[in-house]
Structure formats: structure tokens, C-alpha cells
C-alpha beads as a LAMMPS data file, in Angstrom:
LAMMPS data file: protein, C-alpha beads

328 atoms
327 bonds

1 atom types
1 bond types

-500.0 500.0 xlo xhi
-500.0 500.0 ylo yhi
-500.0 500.0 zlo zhi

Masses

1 110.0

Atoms # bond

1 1 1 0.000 0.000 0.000
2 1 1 1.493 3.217 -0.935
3 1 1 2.055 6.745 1.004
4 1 1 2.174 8.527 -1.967
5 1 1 -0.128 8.675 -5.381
6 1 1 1.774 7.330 -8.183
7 1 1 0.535 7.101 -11.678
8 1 1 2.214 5.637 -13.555
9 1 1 1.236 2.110 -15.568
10 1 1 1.389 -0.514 -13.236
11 1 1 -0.689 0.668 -10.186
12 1 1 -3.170 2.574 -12.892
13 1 1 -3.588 -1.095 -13.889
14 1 1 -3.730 -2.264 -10.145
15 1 1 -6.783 0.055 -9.569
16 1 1 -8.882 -1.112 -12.407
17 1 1 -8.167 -4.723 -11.539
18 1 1 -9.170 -4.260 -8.029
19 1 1 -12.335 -2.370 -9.446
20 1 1 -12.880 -5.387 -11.888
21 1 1 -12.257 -8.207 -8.806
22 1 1 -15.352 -6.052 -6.835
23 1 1 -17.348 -5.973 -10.212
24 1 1 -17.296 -9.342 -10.918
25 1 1 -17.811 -10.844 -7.366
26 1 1 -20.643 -8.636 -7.086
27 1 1 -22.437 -9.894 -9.930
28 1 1 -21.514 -13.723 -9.863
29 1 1 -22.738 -12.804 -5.858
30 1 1 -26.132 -12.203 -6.982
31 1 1 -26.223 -14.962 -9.529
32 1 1 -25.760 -17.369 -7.000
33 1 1 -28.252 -15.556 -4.793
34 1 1 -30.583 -16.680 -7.851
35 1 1 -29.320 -20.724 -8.009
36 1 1 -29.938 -20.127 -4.198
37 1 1 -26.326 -20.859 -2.671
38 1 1 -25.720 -17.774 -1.422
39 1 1 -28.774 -17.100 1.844
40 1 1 -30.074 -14.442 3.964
41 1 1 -29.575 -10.816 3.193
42 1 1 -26.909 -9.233 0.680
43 1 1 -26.046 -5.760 -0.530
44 1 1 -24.189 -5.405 -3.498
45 1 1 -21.823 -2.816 -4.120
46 1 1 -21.821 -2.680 -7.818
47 1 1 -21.104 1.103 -9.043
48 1 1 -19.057 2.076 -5.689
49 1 1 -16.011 0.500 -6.565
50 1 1 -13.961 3.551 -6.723
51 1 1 -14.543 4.452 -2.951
52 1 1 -12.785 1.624 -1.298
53 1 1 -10.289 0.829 -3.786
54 1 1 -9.466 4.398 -4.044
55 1 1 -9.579 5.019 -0.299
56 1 1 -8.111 1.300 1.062
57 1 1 -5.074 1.794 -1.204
58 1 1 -3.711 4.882 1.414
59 1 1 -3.987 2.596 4.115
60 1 1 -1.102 0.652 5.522
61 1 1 -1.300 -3.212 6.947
62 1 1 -1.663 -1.750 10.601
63 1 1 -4.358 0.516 10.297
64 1 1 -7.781 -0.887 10.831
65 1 1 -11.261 -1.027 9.059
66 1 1 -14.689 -0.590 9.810
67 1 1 -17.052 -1.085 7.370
68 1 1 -21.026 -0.626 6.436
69 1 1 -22.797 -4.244 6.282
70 1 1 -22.229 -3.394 2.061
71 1 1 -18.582 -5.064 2.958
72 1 1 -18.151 -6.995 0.080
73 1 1 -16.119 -4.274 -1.623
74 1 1 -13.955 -3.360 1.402
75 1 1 -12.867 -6.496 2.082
76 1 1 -11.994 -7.413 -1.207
77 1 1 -10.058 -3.762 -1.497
78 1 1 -8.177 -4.848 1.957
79 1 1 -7.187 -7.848 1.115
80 1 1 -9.054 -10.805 2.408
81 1 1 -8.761 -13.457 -0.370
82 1 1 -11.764 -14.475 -2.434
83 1 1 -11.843 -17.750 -1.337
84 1 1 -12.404 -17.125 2.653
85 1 1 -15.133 -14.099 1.713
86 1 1 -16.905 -16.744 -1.174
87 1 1 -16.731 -19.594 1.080
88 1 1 -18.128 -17.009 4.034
89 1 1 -20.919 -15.879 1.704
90 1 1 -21.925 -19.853 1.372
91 1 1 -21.716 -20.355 5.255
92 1 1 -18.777 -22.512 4.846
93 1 1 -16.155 -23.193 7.800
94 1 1 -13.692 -22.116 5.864
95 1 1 -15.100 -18.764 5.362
96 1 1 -13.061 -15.840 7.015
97 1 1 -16.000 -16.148 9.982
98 1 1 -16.595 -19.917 9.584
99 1 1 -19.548 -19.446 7.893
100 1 1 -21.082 -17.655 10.562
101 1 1 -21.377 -13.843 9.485
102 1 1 -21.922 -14.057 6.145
103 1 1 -22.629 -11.326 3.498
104 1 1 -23.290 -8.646 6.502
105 1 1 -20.774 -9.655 8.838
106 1 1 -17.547 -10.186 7.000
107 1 1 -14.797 -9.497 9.739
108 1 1 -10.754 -10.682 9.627
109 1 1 -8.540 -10.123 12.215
110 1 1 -5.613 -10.721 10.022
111 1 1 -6.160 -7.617 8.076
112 1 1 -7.628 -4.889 10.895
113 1 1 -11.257 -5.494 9.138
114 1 1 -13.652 -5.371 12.066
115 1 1 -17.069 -5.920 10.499
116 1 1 -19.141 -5.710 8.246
117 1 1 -21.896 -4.011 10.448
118 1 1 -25.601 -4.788 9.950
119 1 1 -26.775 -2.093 12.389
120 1 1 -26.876 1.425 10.656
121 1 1 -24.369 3.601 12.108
122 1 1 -23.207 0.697 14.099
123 1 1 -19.705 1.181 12.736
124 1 1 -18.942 4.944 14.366
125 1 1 -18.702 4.477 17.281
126 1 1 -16.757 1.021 17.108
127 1 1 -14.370 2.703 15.076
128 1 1 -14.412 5.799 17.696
129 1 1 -12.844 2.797 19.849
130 1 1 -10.162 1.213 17.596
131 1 1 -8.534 4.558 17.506
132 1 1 -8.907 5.504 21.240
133 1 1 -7.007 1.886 21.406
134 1 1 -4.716 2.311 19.180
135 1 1 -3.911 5.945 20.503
136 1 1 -3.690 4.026 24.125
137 1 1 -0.984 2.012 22.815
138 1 1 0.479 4.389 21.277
139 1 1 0.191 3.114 17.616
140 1 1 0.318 4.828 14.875
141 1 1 -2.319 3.655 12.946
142 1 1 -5.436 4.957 11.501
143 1 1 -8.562 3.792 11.727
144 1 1 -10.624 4.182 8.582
145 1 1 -14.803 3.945 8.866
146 1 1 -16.898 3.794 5.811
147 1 1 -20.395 4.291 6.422
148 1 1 -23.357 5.367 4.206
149 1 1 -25.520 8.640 3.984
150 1 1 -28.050 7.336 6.155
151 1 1 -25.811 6.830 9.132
152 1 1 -25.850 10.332 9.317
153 1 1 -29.104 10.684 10.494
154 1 1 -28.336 8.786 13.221
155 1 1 -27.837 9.816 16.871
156 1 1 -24.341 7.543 16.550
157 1 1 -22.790 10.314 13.878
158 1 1 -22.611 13.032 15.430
159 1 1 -21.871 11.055 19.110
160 1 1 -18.867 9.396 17.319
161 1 1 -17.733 12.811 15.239
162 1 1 -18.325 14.970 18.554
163 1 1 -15.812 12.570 20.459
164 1 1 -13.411 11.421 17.699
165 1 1 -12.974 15.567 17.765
166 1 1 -12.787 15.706 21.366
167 1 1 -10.113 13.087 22.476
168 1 1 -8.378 13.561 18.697
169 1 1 -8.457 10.020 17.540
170 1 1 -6.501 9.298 14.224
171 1 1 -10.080 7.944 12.518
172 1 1 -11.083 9.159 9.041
173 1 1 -14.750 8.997 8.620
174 1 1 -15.303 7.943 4.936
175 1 1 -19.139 8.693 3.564
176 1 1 -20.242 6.550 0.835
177 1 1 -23.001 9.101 -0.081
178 1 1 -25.063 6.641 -2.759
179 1 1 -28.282 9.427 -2.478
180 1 1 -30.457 6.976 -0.831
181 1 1 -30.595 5.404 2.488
182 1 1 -32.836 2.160 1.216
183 1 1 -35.266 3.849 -0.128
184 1 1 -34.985 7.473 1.256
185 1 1 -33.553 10.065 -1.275
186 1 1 -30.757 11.924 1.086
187 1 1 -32.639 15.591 0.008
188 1 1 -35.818 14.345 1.478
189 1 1 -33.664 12.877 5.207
190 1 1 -31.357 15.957 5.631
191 1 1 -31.814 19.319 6.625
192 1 1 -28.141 20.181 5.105
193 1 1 -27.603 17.789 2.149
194 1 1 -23.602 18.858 2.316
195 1 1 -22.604 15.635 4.778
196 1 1 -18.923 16.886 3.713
197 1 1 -19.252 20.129 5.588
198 1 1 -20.967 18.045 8.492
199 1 1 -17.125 17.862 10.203
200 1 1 -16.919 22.181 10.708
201 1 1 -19.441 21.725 13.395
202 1 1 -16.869 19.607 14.941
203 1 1 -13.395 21.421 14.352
204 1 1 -12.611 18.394 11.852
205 1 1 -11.178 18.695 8.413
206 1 1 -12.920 17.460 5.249
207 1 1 -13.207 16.996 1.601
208 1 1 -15.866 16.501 -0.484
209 1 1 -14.691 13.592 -4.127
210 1 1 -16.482 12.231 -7.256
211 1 1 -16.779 9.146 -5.494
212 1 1 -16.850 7.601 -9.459
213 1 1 -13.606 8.527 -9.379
214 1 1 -10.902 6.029 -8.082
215 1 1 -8.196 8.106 -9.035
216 1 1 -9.901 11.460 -7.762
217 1 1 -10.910 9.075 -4.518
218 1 1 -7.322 7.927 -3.894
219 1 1 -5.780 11.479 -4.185
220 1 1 -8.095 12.901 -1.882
221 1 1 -7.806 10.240 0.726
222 1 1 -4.046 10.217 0.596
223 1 1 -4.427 13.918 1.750
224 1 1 -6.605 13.025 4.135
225 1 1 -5.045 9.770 5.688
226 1 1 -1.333 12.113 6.219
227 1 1 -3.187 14.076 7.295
228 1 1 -4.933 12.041 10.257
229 1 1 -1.393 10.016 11.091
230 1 1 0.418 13.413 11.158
231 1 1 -2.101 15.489 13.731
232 1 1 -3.359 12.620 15.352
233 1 1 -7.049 14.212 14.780
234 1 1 -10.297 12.235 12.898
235 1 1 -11.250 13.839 9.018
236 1 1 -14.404 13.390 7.076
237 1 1 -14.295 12.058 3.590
238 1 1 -17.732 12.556 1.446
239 1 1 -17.882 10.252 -1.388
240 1 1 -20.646 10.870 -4.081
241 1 1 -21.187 7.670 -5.781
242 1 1 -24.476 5.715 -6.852
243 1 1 -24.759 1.941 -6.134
244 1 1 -26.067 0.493 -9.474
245 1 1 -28.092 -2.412 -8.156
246 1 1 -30.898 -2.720 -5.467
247 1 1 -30.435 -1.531 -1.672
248 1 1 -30.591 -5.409 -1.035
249 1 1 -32.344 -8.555 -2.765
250 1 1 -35.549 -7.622 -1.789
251 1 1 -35.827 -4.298 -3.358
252 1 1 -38.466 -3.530 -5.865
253 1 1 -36.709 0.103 -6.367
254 1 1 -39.774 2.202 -6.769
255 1 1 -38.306 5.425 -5.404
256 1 1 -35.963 5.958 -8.519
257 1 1 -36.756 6.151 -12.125
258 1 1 -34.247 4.294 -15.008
259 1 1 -33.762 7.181 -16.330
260 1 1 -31.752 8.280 -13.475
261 1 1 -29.818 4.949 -12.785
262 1 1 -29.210 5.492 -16.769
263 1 1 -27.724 8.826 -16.612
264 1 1 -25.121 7.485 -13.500
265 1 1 -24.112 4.337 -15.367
266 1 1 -22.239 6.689 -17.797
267 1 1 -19.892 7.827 -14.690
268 1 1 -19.246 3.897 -14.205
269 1 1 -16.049 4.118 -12.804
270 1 1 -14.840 1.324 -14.026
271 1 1 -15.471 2.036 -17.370
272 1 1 -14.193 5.626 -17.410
273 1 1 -10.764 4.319 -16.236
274 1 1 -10.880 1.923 -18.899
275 1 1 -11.750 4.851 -20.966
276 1 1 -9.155 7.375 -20.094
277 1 1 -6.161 4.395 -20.107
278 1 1 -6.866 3.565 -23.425
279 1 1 -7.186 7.314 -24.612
280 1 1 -3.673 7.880 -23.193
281 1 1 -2.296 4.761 -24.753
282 1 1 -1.150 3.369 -21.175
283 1 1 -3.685 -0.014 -21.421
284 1 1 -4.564 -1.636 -24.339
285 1 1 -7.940 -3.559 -24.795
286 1 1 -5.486 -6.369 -25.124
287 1 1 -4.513 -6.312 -21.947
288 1 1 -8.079 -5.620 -20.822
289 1 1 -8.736 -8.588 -21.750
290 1 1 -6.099 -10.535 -19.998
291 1 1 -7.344 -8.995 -16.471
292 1 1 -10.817 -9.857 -17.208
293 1 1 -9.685 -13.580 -17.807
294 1 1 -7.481 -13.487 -14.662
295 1 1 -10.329 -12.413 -12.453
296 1 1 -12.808 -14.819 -14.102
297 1 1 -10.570 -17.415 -13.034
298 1 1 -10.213 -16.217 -9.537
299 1 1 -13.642 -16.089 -9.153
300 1 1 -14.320 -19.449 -10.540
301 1 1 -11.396 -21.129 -8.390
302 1 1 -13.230 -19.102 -5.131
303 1 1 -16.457 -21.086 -6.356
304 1 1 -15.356 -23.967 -6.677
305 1 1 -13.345 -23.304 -3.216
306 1 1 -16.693 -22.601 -1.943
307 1 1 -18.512 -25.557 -2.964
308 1 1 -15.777 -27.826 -1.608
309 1 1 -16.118 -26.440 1.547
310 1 1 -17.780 -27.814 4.958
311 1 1 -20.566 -26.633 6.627
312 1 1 -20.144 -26.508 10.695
313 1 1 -21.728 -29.707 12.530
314 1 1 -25.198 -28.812 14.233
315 1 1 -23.749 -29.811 17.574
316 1 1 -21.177 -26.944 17.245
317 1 1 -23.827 -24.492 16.470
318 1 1 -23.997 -23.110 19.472
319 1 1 -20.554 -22.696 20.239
320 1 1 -18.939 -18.797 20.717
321 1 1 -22.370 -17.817 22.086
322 1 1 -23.444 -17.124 25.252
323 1 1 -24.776 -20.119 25.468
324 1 1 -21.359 -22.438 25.816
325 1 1 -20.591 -19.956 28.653
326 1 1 -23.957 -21.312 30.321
327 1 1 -23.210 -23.863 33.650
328 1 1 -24.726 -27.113 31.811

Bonds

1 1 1 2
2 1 2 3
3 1 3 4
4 1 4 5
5 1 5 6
6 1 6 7
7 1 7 8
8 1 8 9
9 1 9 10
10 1 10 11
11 1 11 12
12 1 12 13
13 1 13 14
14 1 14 15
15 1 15 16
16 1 16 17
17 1 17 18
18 1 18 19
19 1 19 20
20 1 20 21
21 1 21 22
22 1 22 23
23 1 23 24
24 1 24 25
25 1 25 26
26 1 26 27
27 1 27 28
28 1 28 29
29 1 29 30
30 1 30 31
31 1 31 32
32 1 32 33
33 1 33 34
34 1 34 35
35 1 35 36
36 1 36 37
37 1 37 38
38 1 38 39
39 1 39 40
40 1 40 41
41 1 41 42
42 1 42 43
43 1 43 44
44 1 44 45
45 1 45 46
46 1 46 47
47 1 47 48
48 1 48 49
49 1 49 50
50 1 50 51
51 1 51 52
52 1 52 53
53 1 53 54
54 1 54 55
55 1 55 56
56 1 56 57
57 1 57 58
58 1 58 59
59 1 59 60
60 1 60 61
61 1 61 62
62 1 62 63
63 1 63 64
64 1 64 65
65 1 65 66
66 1 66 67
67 1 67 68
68 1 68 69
69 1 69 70
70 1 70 71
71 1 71 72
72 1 72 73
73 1 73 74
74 1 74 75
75 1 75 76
76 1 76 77
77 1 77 78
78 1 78 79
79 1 79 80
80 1 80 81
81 1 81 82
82 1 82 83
83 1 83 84
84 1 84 85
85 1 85 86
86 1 86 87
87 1 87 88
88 1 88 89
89 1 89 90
90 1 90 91
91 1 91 92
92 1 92 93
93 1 93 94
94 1 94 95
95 1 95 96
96 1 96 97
97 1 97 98
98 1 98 99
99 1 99 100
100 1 100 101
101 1 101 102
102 1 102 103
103 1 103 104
104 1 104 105
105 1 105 106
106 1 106 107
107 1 107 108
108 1 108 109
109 1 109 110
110 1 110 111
111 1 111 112
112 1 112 113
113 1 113 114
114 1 114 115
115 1 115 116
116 1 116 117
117 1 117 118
118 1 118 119
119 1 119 120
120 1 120 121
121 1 121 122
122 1 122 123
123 1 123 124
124 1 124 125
125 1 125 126
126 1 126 127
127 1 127 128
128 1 128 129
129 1 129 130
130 1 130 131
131 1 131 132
132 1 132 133
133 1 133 134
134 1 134 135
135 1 135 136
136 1 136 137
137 1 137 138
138 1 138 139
139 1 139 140
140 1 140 141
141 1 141 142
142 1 142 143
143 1 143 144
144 1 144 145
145 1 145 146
146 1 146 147
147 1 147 148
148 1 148 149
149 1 149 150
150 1 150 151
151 1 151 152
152 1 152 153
153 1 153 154
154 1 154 155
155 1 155 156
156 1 156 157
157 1 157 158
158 1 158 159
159 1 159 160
160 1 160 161
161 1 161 162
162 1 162 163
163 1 163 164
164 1 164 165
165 1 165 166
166 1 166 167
167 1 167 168
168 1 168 169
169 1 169 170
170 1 170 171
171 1 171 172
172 1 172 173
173 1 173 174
174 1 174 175
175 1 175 176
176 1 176 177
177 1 177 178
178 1 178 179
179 1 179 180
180 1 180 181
181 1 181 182
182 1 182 183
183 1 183 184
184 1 184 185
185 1 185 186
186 1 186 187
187 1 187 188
188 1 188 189
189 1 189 190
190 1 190 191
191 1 191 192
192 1 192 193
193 1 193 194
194 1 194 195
195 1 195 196
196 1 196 197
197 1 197 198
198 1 198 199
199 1 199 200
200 1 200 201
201 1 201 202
202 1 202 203
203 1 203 204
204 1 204 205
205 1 205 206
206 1 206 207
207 1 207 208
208 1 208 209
209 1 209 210
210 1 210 211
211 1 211 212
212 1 212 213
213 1 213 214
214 1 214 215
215 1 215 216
216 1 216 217
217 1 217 218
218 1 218 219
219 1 219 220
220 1 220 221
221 1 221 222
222 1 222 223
223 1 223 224
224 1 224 225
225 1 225 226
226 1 226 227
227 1 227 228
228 1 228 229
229 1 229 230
230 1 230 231
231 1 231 232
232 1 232 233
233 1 233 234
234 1 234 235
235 1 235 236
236 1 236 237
237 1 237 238
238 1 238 239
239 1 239 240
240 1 240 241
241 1 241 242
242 1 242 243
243 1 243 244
244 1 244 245
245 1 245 246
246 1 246 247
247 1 247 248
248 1 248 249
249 1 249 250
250 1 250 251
251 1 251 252
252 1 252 253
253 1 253 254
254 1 254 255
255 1 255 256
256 1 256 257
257 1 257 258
258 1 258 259
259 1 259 260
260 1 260 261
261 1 261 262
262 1 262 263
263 1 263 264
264 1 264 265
265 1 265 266
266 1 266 267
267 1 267 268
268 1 268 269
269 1 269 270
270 1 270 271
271 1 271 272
272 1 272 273
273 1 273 274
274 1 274 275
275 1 275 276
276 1 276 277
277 1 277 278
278 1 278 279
279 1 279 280
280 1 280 281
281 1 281 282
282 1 282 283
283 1 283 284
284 1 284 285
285 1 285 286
286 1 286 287
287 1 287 288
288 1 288 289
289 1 289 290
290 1 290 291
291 1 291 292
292 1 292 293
293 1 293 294
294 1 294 295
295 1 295 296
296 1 296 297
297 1 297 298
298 1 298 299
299 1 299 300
300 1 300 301
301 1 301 302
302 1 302 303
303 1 303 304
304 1 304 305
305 1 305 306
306 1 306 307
307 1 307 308
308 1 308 309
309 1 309 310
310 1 310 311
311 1 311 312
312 1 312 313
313 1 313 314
314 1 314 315
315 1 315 316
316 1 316 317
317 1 317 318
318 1 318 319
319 1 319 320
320 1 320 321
321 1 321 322
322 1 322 323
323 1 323 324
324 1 324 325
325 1 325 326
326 1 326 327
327 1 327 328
């Protein structure tokens, strides 16, 4: 992971791959959602790519992440391998939370991801306390928290920004403003609909990116990220993006017209990196090509990975509850 923004060809070609490796998961995800071997709840993250991978590629190995339950595309940007998340999304035991989380829950130790959060907000103020820990131990890590634009209606925003501000913990709050919370458009929700000025109220630095962006993303959170190691005090990130898909798999989408999910596919931002590389000459379709193939086979090896795997014995089910800690 790098400290400084390079573009040249190599990590211009990085991004888009990690774009493509969200992409592609995403929609063989909901595919197998269809054949029914994926269960439960799931939200996509299809058209958001450039927010993690731009933001996750300023981090270094010790600073830690929390995420929205739309994880799919932040743990994929950190680093925990397709396998363990495909094997997770089947309820496998050799998922990266033996099965047991799931789409909403993802969480790895390994890489400082703590969650996948189903509760909204949930994440602030649990990333409010990685930093305070990490600050205790005198780390010098940062602690970055994605959440969406409906978290900010919540009572746990401005708790977790007032604090963060107070006891200057090294978090950067990163809003993945999509424009609708479910099914609430964000002008109808808030009073002010500038969430990237939200931080003034709180002393705390902040930028507002084309979250369709990555490169645009990256550059801003780089600022952002030095800027939270250096002062040892939390930042707000506002990312305007649009997820392409439904809030979840049960989402008839009647509160936006195709028209306007239309008009935002033509800021994929996938597609305009592809674009501008191959207007500058520094990717060929050629070679396109070859990172489409390489992730199709990653995805199909995580599959098969999957299927291969074991689910947990029903007499272990009831294991890291409260219930194994119950006098029998």
C-alpha cells in the first residue's frame, strides 16, 4: 500500500483490476443468490467500486477497518482473499468467519477489518474505539470507517464525530453518499444535504470527491489519511457515488426512475478508467482482456473453493455464544 499517489502504468492497472475483482464478485454474488447458494440478506456494491479501492489503497497493513454491512467491496479492497469471503458468503467453515457472518458480517482479524456491520451507524462508534485503542498504545495507525448517507441521520454520527474531535483520535470517517438510504432520497432525510461540511461543526477537516472517481478518490484520501497520522485528529471524507443495483435482494426500487440509474451508469467508474487508459495509450484492450480472464478465473477457483467447503456440525452451532458460557 502506498504513502504517496503514483501514476504511472502498473498501479493505474492495479486500480482497475481491483475495481474489476469487486465488479465481478458482485455480480456472480447475486447470480448465485438466484441458483440459491448464497442465503439471507446481501447488498451489493456494484457502481461504488472507486470508494474503497481508491480510499483502502492509502492505508497501511496496521491501520484498521470498519465497514457498512455493504462489505463486500472493502474487504476485497483490503485484502481478504476471495476464497475465505466466497466460502463465508456460502456459510462454509472455511469462510473468514466460519460461515457464521456471512454477506453482513464479514470481519478478519488478520487484516484490521472489524465488520461488516448490519446495524446502521453501528460502525462509528466502534471505530471511535479502535482509535482511542490504538492511541492508548500508542500506535500509529489509523482507523478508517466507511459508512453510508443514512448513518448520518443517526444519533451515533454526530456522538462518534463529537468525540473522535474531542479526544483527537486518528479515525477518518469515509461517507459513501449513494443518495439513498434504502429507499430514502438523502434531500428528502437531511436538513443540510452537504454531509462533507458536516465535520466544521466539529473542528474536523474534510473533503468533499467524485466518489466515481478512483483516481480522484485515492488522491483525496491520501491527503486526508497524512493528514490524520500526522495530527493525530479524525477527518471526514464525502464520497458521491451511486450503487447500481438494489439496496438489497428484496428491493423492488420504486423510489428511482431508469432514467436516473441510466444517466449514473455513464460515470461507471470502471469504465471511465478503462476509458481514459486507453485514450492515453497506457492499457490496451489487449490487456483488458487478460485482467478480465485473470479475475474470471479467480472467481471461478473461489467457487469452486466454496462448494468444496464444509458446513459446521449442528452440535457446534452453538458454540462462541453465550450459550457455551452457560453452567450445563
Amino acid at each position: 500500500m502506498n504513502d504517496k499517489v503514483h501514476l504511472d502504468r502498473a498501479h493505474l492497472r492495479h486500480l482497475l483490476t481491483a475495481m474489476l475483482r469487486i465488479r465481478r464478485f458482485e455480480e456472480k454474488c447475486f447470480e448465485l443468490y438466484q441458483g440459491e447458494k448464497i442465503r439471507g440478506f446481501m447488498h451489493l456494491y456494484d457502481g461504488e467500486e472507486a470508494v474503497s479501492v481508491g480510499v483502502v489503497e492509502t492505508l497501511r497493513p496496521e491501520d484498521a477497518i470498519v465497514a457498512t454491512y455493504r462489505d463486500h467491496g472493502q474487504a476485497l479492497a483490503r485484502g481478504i482473499g476471495m476464497n475465505k469471503l466466497m466460502a463465508e458468503m456460502y456459510g462454509k467453515l472455511e469462510g473468514c468467519c466460519r460461515g457464521r457472518g456471512g454477506s453482513m458480517h464479514v470481519f478478519d482479524a488478520a487484516t484490521r477489518f472489524y465488520g461488516g456491520n448490519a446495524i446502521v451507524g453501528g460502525g462509528l462508534p466502534l471505530a471511535v474505539g479502535t482509535a482511542l485503542g490504538d492511541k492508548m498504545l500508542k500506535r500509529n495507525s489509523v482507523t478508517a470507517c466507511f459508512f453510508g448517507d443514512g448513518a448520518v441521520d443517526e444519533g451515533s454520527f454526530h456522538e462518534s464525530m463529537n468525540l473522535a474531535s474531542l479526544w483527537k483520535l486518528p479515525v477518518l470517517f469515509v461517507c459513501e453518499n449513494n443518495l439513498y438510504s434504502m429507499g430514502m432520497a438523502v434531500e428528502r432525510a437531511e436538513a443540510d444535504t452537504d454531509i462533507g461540511h458536516k465535520g466544521v461543526a466539529y473542528h474536523m477537516p474534510g473533503e468533499v470527491v467524485d466518489g466515481m472517481d478512483v483516481v480522484a478518490v485515492e488522491a483525496a484520501s491520501h491527503r486526508l489519511v497524512a493528514q490524520v497520522r500526522e495530527s493525530r485528529v479524525p477527518c471526514l471524507l464525502e464520497c458521491r457515488t451511486y450503487r447500481f443495483r438494489a439496496h438489497s435482494m428484496f428491493d423492488a426500487q420504486l423510489y428511482r426512475q431508469r432514467a436516473e440509474l441510466e444517466t449514473w451508469r455513464q460515470r461507471d467508474p470502471i469504465l471511465r478508467l478503462q476509458a481514459w487508459l486507453g485514450e492515453t495509450g497506457m492499457l490496451h484492450a489487449e490487456e483488458i482482456e487478460r485482467i478480465e480472464a485473470e479475475v474470471a478465473a479467480e472467481i471461478d477457483a473461489a467457487i469452486a473453493f466454496a462448494e468444496a467447503g464444509t458446513l459446521e456440525d449442528v452440535k457446534d452451532l452453538e458454540r462462541f455464544t453465550i450459550m457455551d458460557r452457560v453452567p450445563q
